[in-house]
Structures are given as C-alpha cells and as structure tokens.
N, C-alpha and C positions, 0 to 999 in steps of 0.2 A: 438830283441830277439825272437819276437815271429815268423818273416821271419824266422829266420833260425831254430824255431824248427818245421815250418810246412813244412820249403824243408825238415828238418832230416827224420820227418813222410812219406811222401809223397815217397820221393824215397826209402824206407824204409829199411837205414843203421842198423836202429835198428829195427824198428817195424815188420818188416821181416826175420829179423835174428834166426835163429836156437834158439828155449827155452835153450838148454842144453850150448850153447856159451853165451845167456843173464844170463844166472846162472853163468857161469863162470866169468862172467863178474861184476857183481853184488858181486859175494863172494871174489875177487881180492879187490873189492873197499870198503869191511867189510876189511881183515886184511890190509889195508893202513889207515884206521881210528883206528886202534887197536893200530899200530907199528906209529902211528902220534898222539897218543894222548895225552905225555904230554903238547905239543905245542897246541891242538886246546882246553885242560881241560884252558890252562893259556891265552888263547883269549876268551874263555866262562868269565872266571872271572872278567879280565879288561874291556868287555864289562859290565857285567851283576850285577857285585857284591856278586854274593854269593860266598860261601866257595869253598875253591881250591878242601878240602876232597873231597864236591858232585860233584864236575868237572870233577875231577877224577872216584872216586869209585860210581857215579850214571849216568851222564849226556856220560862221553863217551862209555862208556858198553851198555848201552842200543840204544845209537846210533847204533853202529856197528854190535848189538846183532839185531833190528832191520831191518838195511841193509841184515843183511845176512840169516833170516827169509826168507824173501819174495824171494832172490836169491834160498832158497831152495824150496819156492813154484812154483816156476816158470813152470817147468816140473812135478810138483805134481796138478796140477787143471785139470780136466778130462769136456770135453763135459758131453751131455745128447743125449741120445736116447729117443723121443719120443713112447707111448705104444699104438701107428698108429692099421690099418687094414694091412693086409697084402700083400695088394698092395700098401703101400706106405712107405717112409723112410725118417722120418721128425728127426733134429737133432737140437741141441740149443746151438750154440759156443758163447762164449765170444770175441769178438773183443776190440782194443783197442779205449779210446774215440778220441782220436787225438791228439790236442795240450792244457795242461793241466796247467794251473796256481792255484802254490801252493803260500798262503799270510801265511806267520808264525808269532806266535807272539813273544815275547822277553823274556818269561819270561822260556823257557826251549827253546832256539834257536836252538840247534841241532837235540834233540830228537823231538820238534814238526816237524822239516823241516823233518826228517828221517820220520817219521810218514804217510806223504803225498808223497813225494819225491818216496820213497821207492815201496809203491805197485804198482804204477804209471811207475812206469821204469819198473817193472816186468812186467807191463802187456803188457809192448811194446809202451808206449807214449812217445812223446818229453815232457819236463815240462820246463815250466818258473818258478823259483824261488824268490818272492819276502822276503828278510828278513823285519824283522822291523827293522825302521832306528833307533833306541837303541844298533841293537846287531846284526851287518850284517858281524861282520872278520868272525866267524867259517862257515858262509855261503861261504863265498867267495873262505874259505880252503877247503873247501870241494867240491868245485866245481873245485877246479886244481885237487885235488886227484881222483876227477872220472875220470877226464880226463886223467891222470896217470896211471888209473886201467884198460882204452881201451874203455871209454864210447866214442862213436865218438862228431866230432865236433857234436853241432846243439840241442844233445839229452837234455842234463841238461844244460842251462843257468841258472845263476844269478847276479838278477839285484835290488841291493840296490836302496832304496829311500823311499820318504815320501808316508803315505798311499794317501793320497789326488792328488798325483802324478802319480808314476806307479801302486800302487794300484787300483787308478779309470781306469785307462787307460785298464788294464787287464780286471776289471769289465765288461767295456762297448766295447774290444776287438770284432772286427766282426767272427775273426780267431783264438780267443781262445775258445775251445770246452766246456771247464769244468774250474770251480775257486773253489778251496777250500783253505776255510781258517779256522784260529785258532786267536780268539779273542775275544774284546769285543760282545755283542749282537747288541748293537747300530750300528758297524760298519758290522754286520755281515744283519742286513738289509739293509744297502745301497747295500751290493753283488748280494741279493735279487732284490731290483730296478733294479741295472745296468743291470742282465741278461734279465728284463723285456722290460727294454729300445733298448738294442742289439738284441742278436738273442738267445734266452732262453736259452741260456749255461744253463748245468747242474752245478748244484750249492751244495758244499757240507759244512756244517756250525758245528762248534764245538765253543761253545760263554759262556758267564757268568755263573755263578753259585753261589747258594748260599745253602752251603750244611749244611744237619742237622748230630748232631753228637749225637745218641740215648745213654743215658745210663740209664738203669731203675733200679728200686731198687732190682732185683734178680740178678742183675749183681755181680758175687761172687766172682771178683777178681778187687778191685777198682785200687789196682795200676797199674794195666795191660791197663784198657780204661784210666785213669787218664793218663798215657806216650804216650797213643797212641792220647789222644785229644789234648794233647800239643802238639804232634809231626804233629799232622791234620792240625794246624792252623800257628806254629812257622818257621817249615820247608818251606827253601826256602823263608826267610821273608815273608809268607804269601802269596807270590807271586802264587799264583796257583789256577787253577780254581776251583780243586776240593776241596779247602782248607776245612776244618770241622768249619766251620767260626759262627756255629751258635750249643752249645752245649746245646742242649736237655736234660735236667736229672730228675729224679725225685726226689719231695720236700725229700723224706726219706734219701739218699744218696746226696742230690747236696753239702752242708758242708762237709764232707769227701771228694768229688771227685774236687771242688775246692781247700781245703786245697793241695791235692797231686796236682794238677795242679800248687800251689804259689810255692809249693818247690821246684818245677822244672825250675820256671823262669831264675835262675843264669846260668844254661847252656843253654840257651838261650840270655845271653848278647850279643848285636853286639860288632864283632870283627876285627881285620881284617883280611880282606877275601883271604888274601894270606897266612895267620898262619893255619898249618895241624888242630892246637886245635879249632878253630873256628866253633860254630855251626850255626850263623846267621851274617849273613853279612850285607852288604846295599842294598836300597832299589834302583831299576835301575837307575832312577836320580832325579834333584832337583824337576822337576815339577812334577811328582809322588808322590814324598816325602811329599810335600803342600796338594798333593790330599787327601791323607791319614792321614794328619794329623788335616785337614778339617775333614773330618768324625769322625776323633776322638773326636771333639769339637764338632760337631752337638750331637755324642752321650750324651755328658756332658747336651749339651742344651735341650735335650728331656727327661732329668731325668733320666736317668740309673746311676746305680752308678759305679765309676770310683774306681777299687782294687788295679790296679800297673798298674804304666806307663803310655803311654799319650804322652810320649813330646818324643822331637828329645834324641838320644843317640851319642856319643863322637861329641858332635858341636865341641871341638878344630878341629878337624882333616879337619873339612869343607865339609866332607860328607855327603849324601842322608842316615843317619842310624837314624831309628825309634824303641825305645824301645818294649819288648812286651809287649803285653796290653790285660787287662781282663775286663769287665765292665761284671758286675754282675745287677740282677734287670732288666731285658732287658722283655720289652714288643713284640712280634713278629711282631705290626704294627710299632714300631721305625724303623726311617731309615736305623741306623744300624745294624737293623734286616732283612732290605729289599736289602739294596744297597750292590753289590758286591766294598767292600773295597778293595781288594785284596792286604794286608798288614797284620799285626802282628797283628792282633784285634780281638779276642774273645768277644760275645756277651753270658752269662748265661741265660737260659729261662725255669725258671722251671715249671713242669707240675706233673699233679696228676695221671695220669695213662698212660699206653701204648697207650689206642686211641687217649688221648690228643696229644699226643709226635707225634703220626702218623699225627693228624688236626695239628697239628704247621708245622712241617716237608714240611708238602703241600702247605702249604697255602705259596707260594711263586711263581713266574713269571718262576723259575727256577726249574728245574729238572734234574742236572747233576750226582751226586752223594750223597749217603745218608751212613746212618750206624747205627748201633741197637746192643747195649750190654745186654745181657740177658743168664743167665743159665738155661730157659728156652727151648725146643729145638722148643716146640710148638709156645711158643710167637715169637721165633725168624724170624721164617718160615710164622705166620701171618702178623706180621708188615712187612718185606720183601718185601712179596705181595701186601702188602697196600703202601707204598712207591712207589711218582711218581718220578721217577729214572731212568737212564741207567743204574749206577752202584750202587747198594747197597753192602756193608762190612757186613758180621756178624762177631763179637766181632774179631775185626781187623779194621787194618782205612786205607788205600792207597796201601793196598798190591795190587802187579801190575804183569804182564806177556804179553809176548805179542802176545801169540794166543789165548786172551780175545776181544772180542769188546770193542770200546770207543768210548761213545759219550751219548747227553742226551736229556730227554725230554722236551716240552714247550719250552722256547726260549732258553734253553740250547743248541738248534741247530736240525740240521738235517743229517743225516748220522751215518757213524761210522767209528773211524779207528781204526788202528790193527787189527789183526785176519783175516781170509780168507773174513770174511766178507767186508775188505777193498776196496775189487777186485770190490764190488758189488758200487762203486763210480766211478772207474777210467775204467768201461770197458761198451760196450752195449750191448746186449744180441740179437743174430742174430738167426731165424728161418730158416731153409734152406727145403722145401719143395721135395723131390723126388715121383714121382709117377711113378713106373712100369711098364713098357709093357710087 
C-alpha cells in the first residue's frame, strides 16, 4: 500500500493535478457517500453498535459534509507573499507532505477517517488508511466509492488490521511522510516512538480525554445543561472522546441538576441498535464491555456512590450493552475521575465556586474539551479562558461544525483537525527566494 501510494505521489496522477479537477473530484466522492448512505449508515451499525438513527441522521452527513468542505477548500487556500525589499520576491506555498498514514479509531469510523482522509487528499497526498480492526466495512466502502468518483489507482488505499500489525508498520514506515491518528493516548505515544525510531515523520495525535462538564449555580436554565450533560456522556454509549464524562456542579444546584439527569435515564435504555426509537445502543464489543464494566467496579471500590446502573443491560440478547451509570460523591483523584472510561459513566463532583470548578476541570492529564454553564456572561468568558482545553462549550455541550478546529491540549494530543487549520498537518510550507536583477 504504501508502494503504490508513493508511485501515485511521485509521478503525480494526483498530486499534480489541476486544484479545480481535485475539487471535482473530491465533490463527486461527497454526493456517492450521500446517494450510498443507507448501505454504509447499516455497515456503521453492524460494525459498531450504535443506533441506525445516528448512522443515519449524524455519522453519514457529516462524513460527506466533511468530504465535500475540503473539496471546496481546495482552490480556495491562497499562497503568501512575503513584505521583502524591493529587490527581492520571497513567497510561501504549501506543498503536499507525500505519502500520509491516517490510523482511525472505531468509535466514529467514518467521520474520523473523513476527518484525516479528507484535508489530506485536498492537499494533493496519497494516504494509507488504516481502520480499526472493530469497524473497518465503511472503511473499505468508502475506498471503492473514491475510486468510483475518479480518485486514481494509488491515491486512497485501505488497509484493515490489527494496530500492533499494520499499525506499527506505518509507524515505523521509512516511506511514510506523516501518521496521523485518532485514539487512545497510550497508543498515540507509541506513534510518537516509531517516528523517533524511523525517520521523524511528521506525526499528528488526537488521543484521550477526560472532559469537565461545568454547571454552576447562576446557571438559569437547569433543564437545558441537565439534557445537554446527559446527552455529553450518554450519546454514542459513552463512546467518544469528548464525552462530558466528569460533571462539575455546584453544591447549590447539583440535586436539582442530578435529579433532571435520573429522569432522563429511560431514554437512554440500551436498545436495539437497528430500531429508528433507539437512543443508546451497544458498546463496540465483549472486551470493551469487561473494560468498562471494570471501571465501573473500581468506582464502587474507591467509595463513590453508585445512583443507577452499573451492570451489563439486556444480557438475554448476548450483547456488549452497558446500562447508564451515574456515580454521584466522586472525589477528582478517583480513578474514575482520572481514567478515560469511555462508556456510559458519569462521575458527579461537586464544587463551591467557579475557581474550584476551573482547579477540578484542570487538574487532569487531559485537555480535550471542556464546558461552563452560567448566566453570567463575565463568568462565562473568565472560566473559558481559564480552561486547559482545545474546545471549551459555553451553555452548550458538543455542538460541532466543521470549519472549527479539533483537537486538544496535554496529552489530549497534538495538532488539529477540521477547519483550514487541518492543511497545517497534511502539507509543508516552502519558501521560495527570488532576487532581482
């Protein structure tokens, strides 16, 4: 795979090709995932276990909404002219990095792979694709339909497998230029080695999180953060990095805004994930399931107290489904204060004022995303600032776009994707000196 994306580069089918044709090209391969998307919503789900609904009305819309961004950025990103003497004419173009290995993780298989995939072709690279071996069919549909849409042979390979397999191999590639991946933090340091061990590929990292979910006591609409913290942590079984996994509140309001959090658990029973009514589905598979339900037990063991849920959800069926789960009394040095769960587990942590909320919020190895409910507009704008974050919410929890940057601080990773800013991973930035006679 990676041969044939560095002959695609090299004689450059693509990476030479007219901006206004890789547009074309790119936007052809947004409406084939549009016009293919009940078939790759119902390879998301059989993979993955969430609801058909988000397969549908989340997961391929933003794929293809994605895709077809960056097809429009293509011919929209302008050089620089440097502000030289007059005798010379210095300029600063973007070039593309070469041959690109993107590592996706499983838990949004198409919208992460689009995430990377995506700027990366615009900017004119070959890419190797690695899915995670959990959830690699939409990977593999999606890589006929580029090729459908007139991507040439060479440019988008993918190549299932274990990460310890073709994962390390791309790692430690002599001919792969750049790896970016989406994952753990654990495994997103090994990427780190390999390029140390190789030849310093450029290395781009979006890893763990453990995010705070502020609600403080001027907050003057409790059912509104109350839907949105359940929906921070429930959504997607938990499965997500940015989940609001750790709800911050203060002692005046945290009874009222747990109570509206319990009464919202019934729509969140696991269901099954091919019924349209289903809000939470299963968890990707058995050993996951163990993972998580482990945590859920260390939490019991370290004293937090346990409010609803806990234990597996419809065991007849023999499914990976985990109840959701509140543990209230949650100290921020508990484990499951510290460890990304990455399941249906809410941790309550309550705090006496807004700086508290900001020293909890922080004090964590992670900085992906954060969030602050206040009718305040000053507090809101202070804590903001004070949060070590890439994305902070004001009185909102995961509202998303994708000519936003993502991505986080501390070992939340290194880079960013979405947004133009994306470009600034997948390309290198060439000075071109001209001096006058």
């Amino acid at each position: 795979a990676v041969a044939a994306a560095r002959a695609a580069f090299e004689d450059g089918r693509w990476s030479r090709r007219a901006p206004a044709e890789r547009k074309a090209t790119l936007a052809a391969f947004a409406r084939l995932i549009r016009e293919n998307g009940d078939e790759l919503a119902l390879l998301e789900t059989l993979d993955m276990g969430k609801p058909i609904s988000d397969s549908l009305s989340v997961d391929v819309p933003a794929t293809a909404r994605c895709v077809q961004w960056f097809a429009e950025a293509i011919d929209k990103v302008y050089g620089e002219v440097a502000p030289t003497n007059d005798d010379v004419i210095a300029t600063i173009t973007r070039e593309p990095l070469g041959v690109v290995a993107c590592v996706v993780p499983w838990n949004f298989p198409m919208i992460m792979a689009a995430w990377k995939f995506a700027p990366a072709l615009a900017a004119g690279n070959s890419v190797v694709l690695k899915p995670a071996e959990q959830s690699s069919l939409t990977a593999l549909r999606l890589g006929a339909l580029a090729r459908e849409a007139g991507l040439p042979d060479g440019v988008l390979n993918v190549v299932p497998g274990y990460g310890v397999d073709a994962g390390k191999a791309l790692g430690l590639h002599l001919d792969v230029d750049g790896v970016f991946f989406t994952g753990s933090t654990e495994v997103g340091k090994y990427f780190m080695q390999y390029s140390g061990q190789s030849n310093l590929k450029k290395v781009g990292l979006e890893c763990g999180g453990k995010s705070a979910h502020i609600i403080l006591d001027d907050c003057g609409d409790l059912d509104a953060a109350a839907a949105s913290a359940a929906g921070a942590i429930f959504f997607n079984q938990g499965e997500m990095c940015t989940a609001g996994s750790r709800l911050v509140v203060h002692r005046a309001v945290k009874d009222k805004v747990l109570e509206r959090i319990l009464a919202q658990i019934d729509d969140y029973r696991p269901g099954d994930p091919l019924l349209a009514a289903t809000r939470m589905g299963a968890l990707v598979d058995a050993e996951h399931t163990a993972r998580v339900l482990g945590r859920i037990e260390a939490g019991r063991a370290e004293g937090a107290r346990l409010v609803t849920g806990g234990g597996r959800a419809r065991a007849e069926s023999g499914g990976s489904y985990v109840e959701p789960t509140v543990f209230d009394r949650v100290d921020n040095a508990m484990s499951i204060a510290r460890e990304e769960i990455f399941g249906p587990v809410l941790s309550v942590i309550e705090v006496e004022s807004a700086d508290e909320a900001v020293a909890v919020a922080n004090d964590s190895v992670y900085g992906l995303a954060a969030a602050v409910w206040s009718d305040n507009v000053n507090t809101v704008n202070r804590v903001a600032k004070s949060l070590r974050a890439g994305v902070v919410y004001l009185n909102c929890y995961d509202d998303d776009d994708i000519t936003v940057p993502f991505g986080g601080y501390k070992q939340s990773g290194i880079g960013r994707d979405k947004s133009l800013h994306a470009f600034d991973k997948y390309t290198e930035l060439k000075t071109s000196w001209l001096r006058l006679r």
